[in-house]
FIMILUM-403456 format. One line per 8 residues: number of its first residue (from 1); their letters; for each residue x negated, y, z of N, C-alpha, C. Coordinates in steps of 0.02 Angstrom, whole numbers. Layout:
// residues N
NUM = A = X:Y:Z:X:Y:Z:X:Y:Z; ...
// end
This chain:
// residues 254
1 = XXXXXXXX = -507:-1937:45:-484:-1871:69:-449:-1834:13; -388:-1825:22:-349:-1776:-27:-389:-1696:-50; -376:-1671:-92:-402:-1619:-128:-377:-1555:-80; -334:-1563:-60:-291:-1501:-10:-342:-1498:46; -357:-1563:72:-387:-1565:155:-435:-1545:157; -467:-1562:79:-542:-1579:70:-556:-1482:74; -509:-1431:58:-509:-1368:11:-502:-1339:88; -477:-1362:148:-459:-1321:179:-507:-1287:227
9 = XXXXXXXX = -509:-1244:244:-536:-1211:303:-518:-1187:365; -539:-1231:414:-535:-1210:485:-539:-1166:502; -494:-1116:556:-484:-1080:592:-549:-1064:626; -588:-1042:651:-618:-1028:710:-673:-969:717; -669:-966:789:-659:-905:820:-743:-879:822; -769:-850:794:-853:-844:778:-850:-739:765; -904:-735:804:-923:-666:797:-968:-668:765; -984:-627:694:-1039:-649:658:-1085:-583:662
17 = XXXXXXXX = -1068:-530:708:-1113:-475:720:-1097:-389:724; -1116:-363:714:-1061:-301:713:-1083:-246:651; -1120:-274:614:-1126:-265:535:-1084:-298:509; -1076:-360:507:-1015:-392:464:-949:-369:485; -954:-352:548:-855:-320:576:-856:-264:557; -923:-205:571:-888:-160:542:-871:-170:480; -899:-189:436:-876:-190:367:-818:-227:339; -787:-275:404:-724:-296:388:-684:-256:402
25 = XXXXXXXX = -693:-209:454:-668:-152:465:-630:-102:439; -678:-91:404:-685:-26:366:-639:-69:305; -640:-125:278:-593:-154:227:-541:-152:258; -518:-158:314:-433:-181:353:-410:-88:330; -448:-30:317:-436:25:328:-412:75:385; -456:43:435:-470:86:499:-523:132:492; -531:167:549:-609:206:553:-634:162:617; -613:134:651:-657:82:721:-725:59:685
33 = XXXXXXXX = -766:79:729:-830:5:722:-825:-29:764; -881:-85:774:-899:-129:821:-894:-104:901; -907:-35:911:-930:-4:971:-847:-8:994; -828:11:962:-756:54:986:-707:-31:983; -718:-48:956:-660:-119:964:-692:-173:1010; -749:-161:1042:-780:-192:1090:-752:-136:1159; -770:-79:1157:-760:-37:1219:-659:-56:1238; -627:-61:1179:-572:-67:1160:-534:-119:1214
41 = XXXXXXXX = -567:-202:1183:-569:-255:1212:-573:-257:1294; -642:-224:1297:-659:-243:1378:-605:-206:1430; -564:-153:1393:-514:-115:1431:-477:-135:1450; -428:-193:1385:-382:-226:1390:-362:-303:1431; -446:-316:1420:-468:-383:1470:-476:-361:1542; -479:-302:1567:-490:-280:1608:-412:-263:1643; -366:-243:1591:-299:-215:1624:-246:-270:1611; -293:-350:1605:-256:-400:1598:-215:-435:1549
49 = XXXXXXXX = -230:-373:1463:-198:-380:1399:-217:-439:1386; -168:-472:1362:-179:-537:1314:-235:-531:1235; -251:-567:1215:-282:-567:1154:-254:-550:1076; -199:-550:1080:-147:-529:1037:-130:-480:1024; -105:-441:1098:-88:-379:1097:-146:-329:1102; -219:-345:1114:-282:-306:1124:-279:-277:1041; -295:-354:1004:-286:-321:934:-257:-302:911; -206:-315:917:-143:-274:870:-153:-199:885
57 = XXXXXXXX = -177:-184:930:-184:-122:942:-247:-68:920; -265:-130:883:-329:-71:826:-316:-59:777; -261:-71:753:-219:-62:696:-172:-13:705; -170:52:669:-77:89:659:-34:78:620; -62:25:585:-19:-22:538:-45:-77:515; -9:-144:479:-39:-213:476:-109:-203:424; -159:-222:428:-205:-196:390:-200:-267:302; -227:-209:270:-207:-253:205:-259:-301:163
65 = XXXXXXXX = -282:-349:123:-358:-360:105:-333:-383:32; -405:-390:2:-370:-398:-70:-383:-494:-58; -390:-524:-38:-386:-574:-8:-377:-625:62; -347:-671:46:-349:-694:123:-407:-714:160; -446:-740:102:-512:-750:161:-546:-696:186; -538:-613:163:-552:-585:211:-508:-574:268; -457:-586:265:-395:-576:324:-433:-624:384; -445:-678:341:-465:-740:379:-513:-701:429
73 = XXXXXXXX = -551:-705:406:-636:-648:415:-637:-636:461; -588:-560:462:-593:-533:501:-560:-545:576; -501:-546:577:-481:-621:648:-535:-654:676; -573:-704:631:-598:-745:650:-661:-710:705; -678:-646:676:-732:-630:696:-710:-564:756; -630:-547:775:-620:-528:814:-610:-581:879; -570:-628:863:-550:-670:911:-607:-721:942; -675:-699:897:-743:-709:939:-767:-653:974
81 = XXXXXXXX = -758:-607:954:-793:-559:1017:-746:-553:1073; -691:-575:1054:-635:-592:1108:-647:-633:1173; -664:-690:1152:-690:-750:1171:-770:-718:1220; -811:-679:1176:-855:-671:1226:-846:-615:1279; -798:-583:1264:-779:-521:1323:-731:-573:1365; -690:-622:1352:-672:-647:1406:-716:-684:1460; -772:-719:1422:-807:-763:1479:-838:-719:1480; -877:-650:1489:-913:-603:1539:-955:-621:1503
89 = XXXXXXXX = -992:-651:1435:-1046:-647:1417:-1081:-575:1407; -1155:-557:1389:-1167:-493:1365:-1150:-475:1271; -1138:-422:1267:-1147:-432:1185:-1171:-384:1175; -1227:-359:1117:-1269:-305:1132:-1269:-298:1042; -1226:-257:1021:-1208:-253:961:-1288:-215:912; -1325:-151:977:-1381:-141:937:-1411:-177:900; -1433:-234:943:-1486:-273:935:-1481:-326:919; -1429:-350:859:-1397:-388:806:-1447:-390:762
97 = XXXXXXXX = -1458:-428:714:-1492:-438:667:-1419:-398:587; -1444:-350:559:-1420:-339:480:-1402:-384:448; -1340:-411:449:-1305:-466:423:-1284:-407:356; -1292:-447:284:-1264:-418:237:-1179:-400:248; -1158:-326:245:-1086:-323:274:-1050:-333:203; -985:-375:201:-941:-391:147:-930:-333:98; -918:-351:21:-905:-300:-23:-837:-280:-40; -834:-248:-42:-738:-217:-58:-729:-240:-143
105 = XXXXXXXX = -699:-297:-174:-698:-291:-242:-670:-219:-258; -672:-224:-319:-639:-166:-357:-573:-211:-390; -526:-138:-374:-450:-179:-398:-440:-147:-462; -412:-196:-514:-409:-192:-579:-335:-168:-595; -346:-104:-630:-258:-88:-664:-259:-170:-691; -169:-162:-675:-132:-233:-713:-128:-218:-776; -121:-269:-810:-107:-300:-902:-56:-271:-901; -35:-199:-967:18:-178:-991:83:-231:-989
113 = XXXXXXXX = 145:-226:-1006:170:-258:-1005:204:-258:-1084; 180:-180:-1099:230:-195:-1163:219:-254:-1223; 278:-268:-1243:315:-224:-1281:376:-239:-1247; 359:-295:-1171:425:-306:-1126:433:-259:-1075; 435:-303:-1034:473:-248:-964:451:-266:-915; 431:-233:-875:374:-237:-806:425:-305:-749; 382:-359:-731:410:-397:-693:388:-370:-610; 400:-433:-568:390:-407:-480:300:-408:-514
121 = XXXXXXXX = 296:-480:-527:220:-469:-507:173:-398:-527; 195:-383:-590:162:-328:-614:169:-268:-575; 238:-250:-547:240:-189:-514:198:-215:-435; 194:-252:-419:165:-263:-366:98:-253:-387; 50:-283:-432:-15:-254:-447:-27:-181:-448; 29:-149:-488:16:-90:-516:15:-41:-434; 43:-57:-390:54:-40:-317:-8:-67:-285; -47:-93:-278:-101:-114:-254:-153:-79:-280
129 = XXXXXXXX = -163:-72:-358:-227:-37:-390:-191:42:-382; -135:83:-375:-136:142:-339:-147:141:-266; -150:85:-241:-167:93:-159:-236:91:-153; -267:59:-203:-349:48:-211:-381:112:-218; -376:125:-286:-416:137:-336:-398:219:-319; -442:250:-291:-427:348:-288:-430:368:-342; -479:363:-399:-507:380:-429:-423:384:-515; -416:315:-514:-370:289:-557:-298:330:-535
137 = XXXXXXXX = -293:315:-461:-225:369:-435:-235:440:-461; -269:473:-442:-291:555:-439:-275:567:-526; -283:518:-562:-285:531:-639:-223:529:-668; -175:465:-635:-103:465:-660:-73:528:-625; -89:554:-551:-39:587:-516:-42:667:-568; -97:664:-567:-112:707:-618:-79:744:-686; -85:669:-718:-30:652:-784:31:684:-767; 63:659:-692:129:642:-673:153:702:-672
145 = XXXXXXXX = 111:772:-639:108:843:-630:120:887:-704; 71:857:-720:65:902:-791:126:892:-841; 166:823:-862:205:793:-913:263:820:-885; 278:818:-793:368:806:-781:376:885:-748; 373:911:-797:395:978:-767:464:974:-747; 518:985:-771:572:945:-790:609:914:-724; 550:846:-714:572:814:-656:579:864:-608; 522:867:-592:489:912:-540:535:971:-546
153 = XXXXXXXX = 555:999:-573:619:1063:-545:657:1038:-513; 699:981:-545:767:945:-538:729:937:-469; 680:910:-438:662:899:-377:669:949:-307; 634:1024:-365:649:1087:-332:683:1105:-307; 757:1109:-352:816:1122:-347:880:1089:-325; 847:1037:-294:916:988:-252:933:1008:-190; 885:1038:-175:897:1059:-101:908:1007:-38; 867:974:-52:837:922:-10:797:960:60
161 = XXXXXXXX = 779:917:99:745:930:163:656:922:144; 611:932:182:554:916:181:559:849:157; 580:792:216:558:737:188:600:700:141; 645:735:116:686:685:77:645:719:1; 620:766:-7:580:788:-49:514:752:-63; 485:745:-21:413:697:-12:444:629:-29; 508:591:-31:511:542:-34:521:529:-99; 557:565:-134:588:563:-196:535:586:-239
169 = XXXXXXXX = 499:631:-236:426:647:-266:379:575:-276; 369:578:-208:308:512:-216:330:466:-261; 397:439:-249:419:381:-271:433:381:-336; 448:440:-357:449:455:-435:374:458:-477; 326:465:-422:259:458:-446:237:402:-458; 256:346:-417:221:304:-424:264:255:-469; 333:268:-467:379:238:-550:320:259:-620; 312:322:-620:310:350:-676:207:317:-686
177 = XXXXXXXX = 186:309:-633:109:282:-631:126:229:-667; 161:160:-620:175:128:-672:192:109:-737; 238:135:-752:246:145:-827:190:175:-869; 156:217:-858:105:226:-890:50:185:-900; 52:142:-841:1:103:-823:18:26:-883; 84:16:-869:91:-29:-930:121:-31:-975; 136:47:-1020:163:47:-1083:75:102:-1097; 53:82:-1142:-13:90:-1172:-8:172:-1209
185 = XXXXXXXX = 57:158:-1249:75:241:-1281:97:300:-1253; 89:291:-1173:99:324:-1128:194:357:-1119; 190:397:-1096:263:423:-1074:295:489:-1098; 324:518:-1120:350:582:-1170:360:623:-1089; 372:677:-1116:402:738:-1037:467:719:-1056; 498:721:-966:571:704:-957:623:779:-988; 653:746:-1005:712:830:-1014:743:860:-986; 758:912:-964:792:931:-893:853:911:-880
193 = XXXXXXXX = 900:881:-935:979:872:-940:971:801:-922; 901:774:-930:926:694:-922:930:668:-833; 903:744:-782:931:754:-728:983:775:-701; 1018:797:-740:1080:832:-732:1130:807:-737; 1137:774:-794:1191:744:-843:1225:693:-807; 1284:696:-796:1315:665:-728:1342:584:-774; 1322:517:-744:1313:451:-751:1241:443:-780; 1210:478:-775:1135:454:-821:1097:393:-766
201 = XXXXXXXX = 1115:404:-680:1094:360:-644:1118:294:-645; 1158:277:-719:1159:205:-714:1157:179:-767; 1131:177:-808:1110:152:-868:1072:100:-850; 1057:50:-865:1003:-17:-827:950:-2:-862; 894:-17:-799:818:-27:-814:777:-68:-784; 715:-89:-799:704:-159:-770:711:-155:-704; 730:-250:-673:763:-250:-617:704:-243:-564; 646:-271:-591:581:-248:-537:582:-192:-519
209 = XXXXXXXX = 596:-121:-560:582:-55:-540:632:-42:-521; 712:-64:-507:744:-73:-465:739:-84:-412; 734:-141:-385:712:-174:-324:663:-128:-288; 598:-109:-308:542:-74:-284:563:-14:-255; 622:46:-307:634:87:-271:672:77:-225; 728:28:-229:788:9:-174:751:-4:-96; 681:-42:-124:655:-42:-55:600:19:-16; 592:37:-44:549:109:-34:607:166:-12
217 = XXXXXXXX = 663:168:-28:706:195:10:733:147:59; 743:108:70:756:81:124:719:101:195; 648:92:179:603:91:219:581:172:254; 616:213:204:618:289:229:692:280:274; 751:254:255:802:265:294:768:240:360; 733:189:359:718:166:438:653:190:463; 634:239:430:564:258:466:571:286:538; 511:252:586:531:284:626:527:372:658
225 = XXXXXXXX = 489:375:646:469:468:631:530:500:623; 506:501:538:585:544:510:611:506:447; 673:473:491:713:436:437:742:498:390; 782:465:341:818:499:307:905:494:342; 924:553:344:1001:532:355:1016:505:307; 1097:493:328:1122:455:290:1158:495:220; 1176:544:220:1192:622:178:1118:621:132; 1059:637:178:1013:641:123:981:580:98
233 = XXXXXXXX = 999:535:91:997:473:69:1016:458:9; 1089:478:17:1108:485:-46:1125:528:-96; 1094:584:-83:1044:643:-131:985:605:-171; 920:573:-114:870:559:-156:898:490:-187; 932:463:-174:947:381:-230:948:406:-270; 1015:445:-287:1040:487:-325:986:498:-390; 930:558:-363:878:579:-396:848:534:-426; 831:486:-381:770:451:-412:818:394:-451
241 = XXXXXXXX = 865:368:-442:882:328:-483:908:370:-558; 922:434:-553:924:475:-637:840:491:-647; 802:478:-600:725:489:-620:686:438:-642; 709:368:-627:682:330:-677:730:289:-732; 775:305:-743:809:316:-796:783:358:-852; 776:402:-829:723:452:-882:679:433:-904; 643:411:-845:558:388:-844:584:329:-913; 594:281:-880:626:206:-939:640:237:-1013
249 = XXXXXX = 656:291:-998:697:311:-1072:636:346:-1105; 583:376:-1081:528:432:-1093:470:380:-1133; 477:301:-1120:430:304:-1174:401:299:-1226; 356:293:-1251:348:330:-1338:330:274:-1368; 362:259:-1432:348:225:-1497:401:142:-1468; 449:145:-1416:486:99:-1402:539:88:-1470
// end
């Protein structure tokens, strides 16, 4: 038997209780328990929903895990209670036996990068442990408040809309998280001219923190809510691409 076959794990469809779901649950980052994605189910089996579309619908967005075998997990252990709401079995979630419910690792800030330049993988970590970690976020956003006064006017003063403001903010937050996160000597305050100063938005900086913002605006132009027009679109590029230009340029002992 090959090493691949030998490694792999089968699919299948097992409800392991409603201590272990909620707690896969609560990792996918819903608020559902067991009660409610069971009451959920029997509605949908009832109004003839397929199994696909039942679940997808406990989600308001794709849920995320810091691994696949909990992805696995949790499927596995929906598309069993699936299985028993289709054949009319009973399932009586009280009176389950306390299955130890799964642990949420803790996500680790990524390895500085200096004295180079942040690649995909790294900005992708560094985006995961701010999606994680409250504690670690609340501390850079913090930083981010206190250091970019600077920014933060130039932000004031564009005269942007609500959300083209929220977009260009956040996104400048979480540039500037990063960088802090992997240049060790942290980041200088931006200067107000280095927002102003007309070509400063193109000076090159690494192509990962390129890419990241290119797509983070993208994903606001197509939101469905409230996109960005196409006018204020290119206001916040604008901004944020002279905002991490700055950022790139801001840090200390380079």
């Amino acid at each position: 038997m090959s090493r691949s076959r030998s490694k792999r794990m089968d699919f299948v469809h097992h409800f392991e209780g409603a201590q272990v779901l909620d707690g896969l649950m609560e990792l996918a980052g819903t608020a559902h328990d067991s009660l409610t994605v069971l009451a959920h189910m029997r509605q949908a089996h009832a109004e003839g929903r397929p199994s696909g579309e039942a679940i997808s619908g406990l989600f308001e967005r794709e849920p995320r895990f810091e691994s696949p075998e909990l992805a696995r997990r949790l499927f596995q252990n929906l598309l069993g209670l699936w299985d028993l709401v289709e054949e009319g079995k009973s399932v009586r979630l009280e009176e389950e036996p306390r299955a130890p419910r799964p642990k949420k690792q803790k996500t680790e800030a990524p390895r500085p990068f200096a004295p180079g330049e942040p690649d995909t993988a790294f900005v992708e970590a560094a985006w995961r442990y701010l999606e994680d970690d409250e504690r670690g976020r609340t501390r850079l956003h913090d930083a981010f408040e206190n250091k970019q006064d600077a920014l933060l006017g130039a932000l004031d003063g564009a005269g942007l809309t609500d959300e083209g403001y929220a977009v260009a903010r956040h996104l400048l937050f979480e540039l500037h998280a990063m960088l802090e996160l992997g240049w060790p000597q942290g980041l200088a305050s931006v200067a107000a001219r280095a927002m102003e100063e007309p070509g400063t938005e193109n000076p090159p900086v690494p192509a990962a923190l390129t890419a990241y913002a290119d797509e983070a605006l993208f994903e606001a132009e197509q939101d469905e809510e409230h996109p960005l027009t196409p006018e204020e679109l290119t206001k916040v590029r604008t901004l944020v691409k002279r905002g991490t230009v700055a950022l790139w340029s801001a840090r200390k002992g380079k």
